[in-house]
ZAMARGU-4260 file (C-alpha; in steps of 0.2 Angstrom, whole numbers, plus 5000, padded with zeros to 4 digits):
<rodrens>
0) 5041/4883/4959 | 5059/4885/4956 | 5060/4903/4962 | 5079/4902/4962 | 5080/4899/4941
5) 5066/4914/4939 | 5077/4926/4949 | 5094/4919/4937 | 5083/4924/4921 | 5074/4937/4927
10) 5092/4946/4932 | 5099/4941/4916 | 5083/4948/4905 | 5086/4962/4914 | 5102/4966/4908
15) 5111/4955/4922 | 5116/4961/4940 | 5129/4974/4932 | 5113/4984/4924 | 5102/4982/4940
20) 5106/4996/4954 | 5091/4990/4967 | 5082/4979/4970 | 5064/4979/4983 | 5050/4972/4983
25) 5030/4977/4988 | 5015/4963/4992 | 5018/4957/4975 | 5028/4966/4964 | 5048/4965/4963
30) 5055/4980/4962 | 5070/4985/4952 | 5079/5000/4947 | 5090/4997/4933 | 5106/5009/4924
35) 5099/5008/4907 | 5082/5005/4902 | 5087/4999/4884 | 5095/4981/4890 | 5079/4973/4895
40) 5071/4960/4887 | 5051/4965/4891 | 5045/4948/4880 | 5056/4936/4888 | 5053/4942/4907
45) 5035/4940/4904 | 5036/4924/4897 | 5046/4918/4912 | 5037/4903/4923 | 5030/4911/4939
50) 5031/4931/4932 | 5012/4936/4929 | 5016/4954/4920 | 5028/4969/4920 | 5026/4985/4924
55) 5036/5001/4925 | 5031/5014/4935 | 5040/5027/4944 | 5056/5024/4939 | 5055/5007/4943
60) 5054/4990/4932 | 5039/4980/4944 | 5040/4963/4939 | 5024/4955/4944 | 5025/4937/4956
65) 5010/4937/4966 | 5010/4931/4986 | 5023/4922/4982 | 5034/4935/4981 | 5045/4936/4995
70) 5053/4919/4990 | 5057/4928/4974 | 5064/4943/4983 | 5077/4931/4990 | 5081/4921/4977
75) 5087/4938/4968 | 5097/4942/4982 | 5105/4926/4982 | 5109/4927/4965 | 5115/4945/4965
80) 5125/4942/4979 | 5117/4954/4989 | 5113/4947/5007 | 5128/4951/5016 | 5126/4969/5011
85) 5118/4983/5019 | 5102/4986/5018 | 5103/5002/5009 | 5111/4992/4993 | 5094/4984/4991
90) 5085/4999/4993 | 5095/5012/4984 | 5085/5022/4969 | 5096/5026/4956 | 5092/5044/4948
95) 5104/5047/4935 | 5096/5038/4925 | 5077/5043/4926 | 5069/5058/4915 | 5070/5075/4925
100) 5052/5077/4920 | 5046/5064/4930 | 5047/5072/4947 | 5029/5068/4950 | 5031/5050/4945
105) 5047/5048/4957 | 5037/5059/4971 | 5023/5048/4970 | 5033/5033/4972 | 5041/5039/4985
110) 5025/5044/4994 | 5018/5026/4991 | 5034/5018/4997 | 5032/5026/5015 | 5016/5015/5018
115) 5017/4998/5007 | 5032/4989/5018 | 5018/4995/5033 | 5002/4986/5027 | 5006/4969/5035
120) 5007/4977/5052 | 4991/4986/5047 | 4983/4973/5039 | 4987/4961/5056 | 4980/4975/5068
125) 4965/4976/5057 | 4960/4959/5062 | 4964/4961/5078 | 4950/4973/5078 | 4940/4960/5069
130) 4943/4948/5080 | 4936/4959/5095 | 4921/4965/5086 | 4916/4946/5083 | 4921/4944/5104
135) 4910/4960/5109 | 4896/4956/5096 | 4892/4938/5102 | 4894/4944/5121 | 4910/4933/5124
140) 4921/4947/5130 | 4914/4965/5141 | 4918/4982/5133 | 4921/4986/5150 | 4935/4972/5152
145) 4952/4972/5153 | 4953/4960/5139 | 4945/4971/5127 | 4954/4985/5131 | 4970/4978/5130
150) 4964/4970/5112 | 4960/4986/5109 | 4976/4994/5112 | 4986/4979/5103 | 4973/4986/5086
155) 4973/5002/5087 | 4995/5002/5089 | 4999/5004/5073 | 4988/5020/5070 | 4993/5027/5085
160) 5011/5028/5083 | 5009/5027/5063 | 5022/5042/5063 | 5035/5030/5072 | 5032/5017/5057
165) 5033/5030/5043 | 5047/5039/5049 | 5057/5023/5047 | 5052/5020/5030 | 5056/5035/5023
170) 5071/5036/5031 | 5075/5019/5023 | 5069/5025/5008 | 5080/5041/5005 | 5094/5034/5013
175) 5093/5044/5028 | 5097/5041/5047 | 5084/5033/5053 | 5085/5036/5072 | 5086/5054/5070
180) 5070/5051/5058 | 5062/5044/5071 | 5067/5057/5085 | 5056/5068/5076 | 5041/5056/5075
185) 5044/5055/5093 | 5045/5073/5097 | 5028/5073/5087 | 5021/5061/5100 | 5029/5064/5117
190) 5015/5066/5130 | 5021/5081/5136 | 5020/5089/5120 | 4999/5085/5120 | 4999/5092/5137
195) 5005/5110/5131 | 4985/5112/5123 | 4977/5112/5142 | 4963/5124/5146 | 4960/5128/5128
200) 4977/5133/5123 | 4977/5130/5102 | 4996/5136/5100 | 5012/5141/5109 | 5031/5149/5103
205) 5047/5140/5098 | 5060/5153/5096 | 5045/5166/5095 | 5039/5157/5080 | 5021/5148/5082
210) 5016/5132/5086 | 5001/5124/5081 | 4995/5112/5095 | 4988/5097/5084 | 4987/5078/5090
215) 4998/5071/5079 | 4995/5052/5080 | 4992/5043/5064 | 4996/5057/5055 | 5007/5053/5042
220) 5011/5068/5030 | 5021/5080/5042 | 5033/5067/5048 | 5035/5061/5027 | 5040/5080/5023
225) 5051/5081/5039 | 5061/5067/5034 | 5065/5072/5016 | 5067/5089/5021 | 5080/5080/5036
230) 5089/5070/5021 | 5097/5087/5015 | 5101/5095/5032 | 5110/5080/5038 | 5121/5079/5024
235) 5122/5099/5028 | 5123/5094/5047 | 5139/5080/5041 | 5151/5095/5033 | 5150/5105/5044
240) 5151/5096/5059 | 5173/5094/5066 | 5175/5077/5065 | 5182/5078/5083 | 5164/5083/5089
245) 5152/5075/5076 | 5148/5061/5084 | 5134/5072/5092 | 5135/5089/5084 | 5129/5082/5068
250) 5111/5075/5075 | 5108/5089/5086 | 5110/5102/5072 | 5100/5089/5060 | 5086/5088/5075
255) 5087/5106/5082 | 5083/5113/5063 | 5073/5099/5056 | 5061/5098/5072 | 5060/5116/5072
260) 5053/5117/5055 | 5042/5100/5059 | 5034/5108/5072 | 5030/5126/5063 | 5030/5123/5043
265) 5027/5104/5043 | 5016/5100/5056 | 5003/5113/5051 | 5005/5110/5031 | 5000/5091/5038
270) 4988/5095/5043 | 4980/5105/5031 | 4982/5093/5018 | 4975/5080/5029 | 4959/5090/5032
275) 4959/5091/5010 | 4959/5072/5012 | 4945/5073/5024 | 4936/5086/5014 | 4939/5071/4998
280) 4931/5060/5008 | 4916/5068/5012 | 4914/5072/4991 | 4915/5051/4989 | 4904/5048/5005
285) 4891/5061/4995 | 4892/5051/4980 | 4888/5037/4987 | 4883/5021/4977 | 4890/5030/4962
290) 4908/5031/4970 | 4910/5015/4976 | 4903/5010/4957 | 4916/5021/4949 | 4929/5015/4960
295) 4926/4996/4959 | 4928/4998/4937 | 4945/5009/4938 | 4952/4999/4952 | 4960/4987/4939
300) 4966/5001/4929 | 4975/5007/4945 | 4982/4991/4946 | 4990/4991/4930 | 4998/5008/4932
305) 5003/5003/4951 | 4993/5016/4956 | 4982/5007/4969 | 4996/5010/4983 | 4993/5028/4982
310) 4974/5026/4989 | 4983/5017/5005 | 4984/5036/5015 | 4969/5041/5009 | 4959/5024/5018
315) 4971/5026/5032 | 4965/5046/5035 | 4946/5038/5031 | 4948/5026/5046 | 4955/5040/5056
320) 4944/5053/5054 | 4926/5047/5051 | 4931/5026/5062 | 4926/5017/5044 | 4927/5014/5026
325) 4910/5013/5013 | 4919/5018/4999 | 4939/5012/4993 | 4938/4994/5002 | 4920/4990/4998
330) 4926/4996/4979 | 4940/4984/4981 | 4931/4969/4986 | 4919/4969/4971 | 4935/4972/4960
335) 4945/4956/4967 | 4930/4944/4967 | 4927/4949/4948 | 4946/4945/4945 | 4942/4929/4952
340) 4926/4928/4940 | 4934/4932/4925 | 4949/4919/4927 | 4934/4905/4932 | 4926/4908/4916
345) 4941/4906/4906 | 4947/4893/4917 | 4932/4882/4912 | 4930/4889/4895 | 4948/4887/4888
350) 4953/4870/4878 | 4970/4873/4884 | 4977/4864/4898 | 4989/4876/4904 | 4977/4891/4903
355) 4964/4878/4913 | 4976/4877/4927 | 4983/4893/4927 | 4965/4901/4927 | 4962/4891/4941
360) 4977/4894/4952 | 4973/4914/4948 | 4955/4911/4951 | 4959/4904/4970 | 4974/4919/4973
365) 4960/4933/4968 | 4948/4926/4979 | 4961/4927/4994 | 4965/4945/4988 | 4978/4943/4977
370) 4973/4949/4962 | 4988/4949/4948 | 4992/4933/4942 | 4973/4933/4936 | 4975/4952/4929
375) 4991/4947/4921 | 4989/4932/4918 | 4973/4926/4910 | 4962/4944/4910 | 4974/4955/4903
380) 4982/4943/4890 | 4964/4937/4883 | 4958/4957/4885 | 4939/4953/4885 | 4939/4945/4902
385) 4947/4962/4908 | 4935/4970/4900 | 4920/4960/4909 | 4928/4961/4924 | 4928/4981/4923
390) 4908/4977/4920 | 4907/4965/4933 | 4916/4974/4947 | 4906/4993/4942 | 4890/4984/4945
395) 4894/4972/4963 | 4902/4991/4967 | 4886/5002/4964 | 4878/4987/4975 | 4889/4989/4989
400) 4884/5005/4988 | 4866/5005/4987 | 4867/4995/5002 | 4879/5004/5009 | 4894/4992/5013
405) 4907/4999/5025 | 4924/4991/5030 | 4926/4994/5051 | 4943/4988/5049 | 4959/4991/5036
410) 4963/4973/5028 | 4965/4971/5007 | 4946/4965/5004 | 4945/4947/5000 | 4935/4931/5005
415) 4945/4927/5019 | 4943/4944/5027 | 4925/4946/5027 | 4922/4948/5043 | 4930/4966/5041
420) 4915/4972/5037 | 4904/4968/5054 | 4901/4980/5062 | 4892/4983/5078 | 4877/4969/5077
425) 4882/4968/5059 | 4882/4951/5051 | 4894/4942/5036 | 4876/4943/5022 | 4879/4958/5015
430) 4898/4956/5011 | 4893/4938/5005 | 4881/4945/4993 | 4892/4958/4986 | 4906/4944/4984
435) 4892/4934/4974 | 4887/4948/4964 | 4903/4952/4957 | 4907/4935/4953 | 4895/4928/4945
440) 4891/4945/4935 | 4908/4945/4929 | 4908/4925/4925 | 4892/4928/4914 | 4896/4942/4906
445) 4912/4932/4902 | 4904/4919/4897 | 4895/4929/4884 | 4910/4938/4877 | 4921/4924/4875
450) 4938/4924/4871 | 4952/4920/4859 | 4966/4908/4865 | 4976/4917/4851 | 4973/4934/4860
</rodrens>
């Protein structure tokens, strides 16, 4: 794949590098924020070689690549001359230009874009922790051991110190200082901080204003709201401050005010919204085979839209509070593996020797968890494979459910991360049959629908 002519056309369909003001990119998606909406050329982007759909969501024009994509990103950059620049060219979000009334559009992208540059780190600790449940399941390695505790440590980092990791991105992400960002993740966790809740005290004062003693590690929502709150102050902190003595007046009045607030508005709020999480949880966990059903059949939808991002925080609290998942990842595995259903069918169904290899191609991506060049690019475009894949997925899902599925470990579901679903004496059947189920229900009923190559 010649990724450096898909970035020359996509850049030019989309109006060329003088209409284009950003440029990111997630797991699979480029990112771009463009001046004016009205020079791009959707038709031609999608029928660009190696571009498997287009979507705009939060302000931003997503043009889908699939796991390929950081190849892409660079390519882009090349072309837009944009690698000896600073970081914040590539990741400035224009808003001149986007509707006023899409607040909640632009807050819920900014929300998502705190944790999507983290899920490799996650997704690497995850099987970490898979890694040592195999160890401890088949006796090769003692709980007691140094060995496991140490593995242990390496897989649990990343939730620990999730503040640390989220203050950077949305410090990146608004443009922000990033080390005073992350001064407030750390006043958050500073072990002296945890020691101020000994013999049963639940709060203390700051400037005679109450603290809420609350462990704060891998809680993400306080640090997020301090940092956007921080990305006014600091530009506050920056006219104020004499330039003779801003060099170090300008952070302290940025961290004395935002960590104020942090640790009596903020921290609290958190944590209130994290117990709402919780409390959500719980409703899914009730619902049982039924939510894991539901969730499986929209999960393409949410794809689509973009939307799937957003349940990232709400698995992260899952793992946090209750140590496992048996509703959002179980739901995800059933939906990828009928992706990979779908496309087969057509795959093996189509006269067409491009649809044939494409099909295939997508079919082997949604198996290993990447699901949107088989969305995009064969179930989307021929519609009733979409639609039997919606089918397929809702029925593997309220199978998961009924026999109770659960995911120990936060990695996207997919064949080749099975294993995240062993648990203690656990075993790879279940997962298999789940991955069976959804497959072959969604090839069948694929089958049986058929399809129009016109379509």
């Amino acid at each position: 794949m010649d990724y450096n002519e898909l970035a020359k056309k996509v850049i030019f369909n989309l109006g060329t590098k003088d209409n284009i003001n950003g440029v990111t990119h997630c797991v699979t998606r480029l990112r771009f924020t463009v001046n004016d909406r009205k020079n791009i050329n959707e038709i031609e982007i999608k029928k660009i070689k190696g571009v498997a759909g287009l979507v705009e969501s939060g302000g931003q024009i997503q043009v889908v690549i699939g796991n390929r994509v950081e190849e892409a990103y660079k390519a882009v950059l090349e072309e837009m001359e944009l690698e000896n620049k600073s970081s914040n060219v590539e990741d400035k979000i224009s808003q001149k230009k986007i509707n006023k009334n899409n607040s909640l559009s632009k807050a819920l992208d900014f929300f998502i874009s705190c944790f999507t540059p983290i899920i490799p780190a996650i997704a690497g600790c995850g099987m970490i922790k898979v890694l040592l449940t195999i160890l401890s399941n088949y006796h090769l390695v003692s709980n007691e051991s140094s060995t496991f505790k140490l593995l242990s440590i390496m897989g649990d980092s990343v939730y620990y110190f999730l503040p640390f990791f989220v203050a950077f991105t949305a410090a990146k992400k608004l443009n922000t200082n990033i080390f005073s960002a992350m001064v407030l993740a750390g006043i958050l966790l500073h072990p002296n901080f945890g020691t101020l809740g000994a013999n049963n005290v639940h709060s203390v004062l700051l400037l005679g204003l109450p603290v809420k003693l609350v462990n704060y590690s891998a809680q993400a929502l306080p640090i997020i709201l301090a940092v956007w709150v921080m990305s006014y102050i600091d530009r506050f902190a920056d006219k104020v401050s004499p330039p003779v003595v801003k060099i170090f007046l300008k952070p302290m009045i940025t961290i004395l005010i935002t960590g104020t607030l942090l640790l009596t508005v903020f921290g609290p709020l958190g944590a209130i919204l994290g117990d709402i999480f919780a409390k959500f949880n719980q409703i899914m966990n009730q619902w049982g085979w039924i939510a894991v059903g539901i969730n499986a059949a929209i999960f393409p939808l949410l794809v689509l839209t973009g939307m799937h991002n957003a349940l990232i925080p709400l698995i992260i609290t899952m793992f946090m509070t209750q140590g496992f998942d048996s509703i959002l990842i179980p739901s995800g595995l059933a939906s990828n593996i009928a992706q990979a259903g779908a496309a087969f069918a057509v795959a093996l169904k189509s006269k067409n020797l491009n649809t044939k290899s494409t099909g295939m191609s997508a079919t082997v991506s949604a198996l290993c968890g990447i699901t949107e060049p088989a969305l995009y690019g064969i179930n989307l475009r021929f519609k009733r494979p979409l639609y039997a894949a919606i089918i397929g997925a809702g029925i593997a899902g309220c199978f998961a459910g009924i026999f109770k599925l659960t995911a120990y470990n936060f990695v996207g579901p997919s064949l080749l991360s099975l294993p995240i679903f062993i648990g203690k004496g656990g075993n790879l059947i279940l997962p298999l049959l789940t991955a069976t189920v959804a497959f072959g229900a969604t090839f069948a009923i694929t089958w049986v629908l058929g399809f129009k190559e016109t379509e």
